[in-house]
ChimeraX commands (.cxc) that place a marker at each C-alpha (Angstrom):
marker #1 position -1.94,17.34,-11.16 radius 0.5
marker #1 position -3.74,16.21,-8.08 radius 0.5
marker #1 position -4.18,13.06,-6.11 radius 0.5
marker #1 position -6.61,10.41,-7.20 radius 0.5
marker #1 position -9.59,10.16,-4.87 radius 0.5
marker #1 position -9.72,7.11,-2.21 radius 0.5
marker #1 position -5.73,6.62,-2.37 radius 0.5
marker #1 position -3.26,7.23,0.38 radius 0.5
marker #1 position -0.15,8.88,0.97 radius 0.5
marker #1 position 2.59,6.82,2.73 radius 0.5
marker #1 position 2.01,8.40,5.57 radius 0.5
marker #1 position -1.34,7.86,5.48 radius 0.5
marker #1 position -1.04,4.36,5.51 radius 0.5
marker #1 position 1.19,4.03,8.18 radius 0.5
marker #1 position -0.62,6.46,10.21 radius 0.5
marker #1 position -3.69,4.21,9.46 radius 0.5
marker #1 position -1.65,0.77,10.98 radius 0.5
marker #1 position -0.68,2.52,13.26 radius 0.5
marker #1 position -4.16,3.99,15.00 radius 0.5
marker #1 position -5.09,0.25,14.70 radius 0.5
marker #1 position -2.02,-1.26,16.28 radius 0.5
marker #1 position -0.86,-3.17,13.75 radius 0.5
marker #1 position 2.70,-3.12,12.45 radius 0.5
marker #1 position 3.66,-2.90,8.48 radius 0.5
marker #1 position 5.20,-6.07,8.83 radius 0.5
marker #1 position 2.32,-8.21,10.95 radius 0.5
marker #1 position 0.30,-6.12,7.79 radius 0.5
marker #1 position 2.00,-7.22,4.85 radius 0.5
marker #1 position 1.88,-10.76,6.20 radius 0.5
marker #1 position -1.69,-10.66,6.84 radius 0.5
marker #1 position -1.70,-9.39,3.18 radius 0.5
marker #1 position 0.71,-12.29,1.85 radius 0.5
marker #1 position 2.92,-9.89,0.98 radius 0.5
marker #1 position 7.13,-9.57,1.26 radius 0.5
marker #1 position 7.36,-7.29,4.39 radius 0.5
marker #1 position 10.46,-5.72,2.89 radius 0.5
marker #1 position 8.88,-5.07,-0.69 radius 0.5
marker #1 position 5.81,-3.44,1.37 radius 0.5
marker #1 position 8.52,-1.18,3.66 radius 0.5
marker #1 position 10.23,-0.61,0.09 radius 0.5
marker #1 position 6.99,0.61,-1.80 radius 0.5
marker #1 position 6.47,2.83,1.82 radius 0.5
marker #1 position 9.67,4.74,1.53 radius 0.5
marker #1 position 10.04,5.22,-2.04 radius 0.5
marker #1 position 12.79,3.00,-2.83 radius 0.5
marker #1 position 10.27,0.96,-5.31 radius 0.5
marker #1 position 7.81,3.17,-7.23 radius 0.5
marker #1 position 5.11,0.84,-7.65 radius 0.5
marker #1 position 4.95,0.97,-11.33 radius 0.5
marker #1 position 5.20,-2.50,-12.40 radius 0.5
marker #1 position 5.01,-5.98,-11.18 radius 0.5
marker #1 position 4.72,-7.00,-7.31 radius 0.5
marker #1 position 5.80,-3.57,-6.69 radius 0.5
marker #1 position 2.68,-2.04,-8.28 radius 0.5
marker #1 position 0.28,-4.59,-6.80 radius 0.5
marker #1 position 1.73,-3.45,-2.87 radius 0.5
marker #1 position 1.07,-0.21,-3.87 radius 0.5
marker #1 position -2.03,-0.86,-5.06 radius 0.5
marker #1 position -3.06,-3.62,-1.91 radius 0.5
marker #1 position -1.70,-0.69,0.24 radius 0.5
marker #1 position -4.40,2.40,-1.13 radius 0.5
marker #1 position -1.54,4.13,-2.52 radius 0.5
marker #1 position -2.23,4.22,-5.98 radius 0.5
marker #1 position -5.92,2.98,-7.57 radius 0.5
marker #1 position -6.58,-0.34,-8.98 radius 0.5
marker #1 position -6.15,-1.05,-12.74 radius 0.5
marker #1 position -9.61,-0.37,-14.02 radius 0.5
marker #1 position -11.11,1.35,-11.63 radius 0.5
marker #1 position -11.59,-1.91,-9.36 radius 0.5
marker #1 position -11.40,-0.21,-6.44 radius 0.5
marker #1 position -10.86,-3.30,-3.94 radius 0.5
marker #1 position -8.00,-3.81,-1.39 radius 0.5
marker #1 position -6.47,-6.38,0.75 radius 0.5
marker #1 position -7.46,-5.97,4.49 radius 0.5
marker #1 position -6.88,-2.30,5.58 radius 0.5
marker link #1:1,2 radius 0.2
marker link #1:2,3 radius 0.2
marker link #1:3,4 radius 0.2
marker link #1:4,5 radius 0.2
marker link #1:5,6 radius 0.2
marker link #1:6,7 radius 0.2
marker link #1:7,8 radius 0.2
marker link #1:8,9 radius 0.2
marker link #1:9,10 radius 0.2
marker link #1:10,11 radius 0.2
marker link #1:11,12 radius 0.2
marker link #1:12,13 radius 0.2
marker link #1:13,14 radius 0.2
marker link #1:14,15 radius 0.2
marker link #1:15,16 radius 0.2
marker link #1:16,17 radius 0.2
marker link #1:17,18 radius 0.2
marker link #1:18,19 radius 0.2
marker link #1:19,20 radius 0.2
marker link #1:20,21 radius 0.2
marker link #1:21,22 radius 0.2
marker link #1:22,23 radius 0.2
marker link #1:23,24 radius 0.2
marker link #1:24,25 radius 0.2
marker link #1:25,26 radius 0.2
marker link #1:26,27 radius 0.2
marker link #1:27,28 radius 0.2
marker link #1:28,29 radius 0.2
marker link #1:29,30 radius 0.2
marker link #1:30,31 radius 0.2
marker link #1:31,32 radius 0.2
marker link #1:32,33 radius 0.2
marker link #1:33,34 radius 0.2
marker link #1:34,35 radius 0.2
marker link #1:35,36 radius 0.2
marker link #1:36,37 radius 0.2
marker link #1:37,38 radius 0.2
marker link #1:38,39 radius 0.2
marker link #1:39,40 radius 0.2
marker link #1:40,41 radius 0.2
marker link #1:41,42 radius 0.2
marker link #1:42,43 radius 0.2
marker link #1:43,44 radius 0.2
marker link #1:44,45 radius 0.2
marker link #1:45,46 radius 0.2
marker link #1:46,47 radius 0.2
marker link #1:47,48 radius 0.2
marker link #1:48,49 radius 0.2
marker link #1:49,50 radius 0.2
marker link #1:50,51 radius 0.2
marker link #1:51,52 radius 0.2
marker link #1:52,53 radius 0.2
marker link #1:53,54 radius 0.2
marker link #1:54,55 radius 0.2
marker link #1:55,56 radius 0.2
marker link #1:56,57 radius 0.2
marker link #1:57,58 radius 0.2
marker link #1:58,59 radius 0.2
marker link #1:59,60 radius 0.2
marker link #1:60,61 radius 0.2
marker link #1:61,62 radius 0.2
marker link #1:62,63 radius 0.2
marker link #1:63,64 radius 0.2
marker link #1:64,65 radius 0.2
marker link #1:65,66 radius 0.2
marker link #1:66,67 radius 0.2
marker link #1:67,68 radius 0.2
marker link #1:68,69 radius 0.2
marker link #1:69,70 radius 0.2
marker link #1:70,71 radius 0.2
marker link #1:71,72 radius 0.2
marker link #1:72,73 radius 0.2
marker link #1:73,74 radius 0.2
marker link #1:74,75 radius 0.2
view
């Protein structure tokens, strides 16, 4: 089974935050998001399947939006 187009690996993202100089933290605020949910989601200690967990994931480009909606929070 492969990846979904237009989503992210982890290391993706952080590579991403990181060419822009922006930390996960200063990110997930920006977001209004719980900086250690976001690190969480990041490392694989929450899957993302449900709940606040799944929208992070989602915000983040890691998995795609219910529906097809393809929008994000600030990248």
């Amino acid at each position: 089974m492969s990846k979904p187009q237009n989503t992210l690996t982890p290391d993706q993202f952080r590579a991403a935050r990181y060419a822009e100089g922006e930390t996960i933290t200063a990110w997930a605020n920006k977001n209004g998001l719980d900086p250690r949910k976001v690190i969480l989601v990041l490392n694989g200690q929450l899957k993302g399947c449900f709940g606040e967990s799944h929208k992070i994931a989602v915000a983040m480009g890691l998995k795609p939006a219910p529906g097809g909606d393809q929008r994000q929070l600030a990248a």
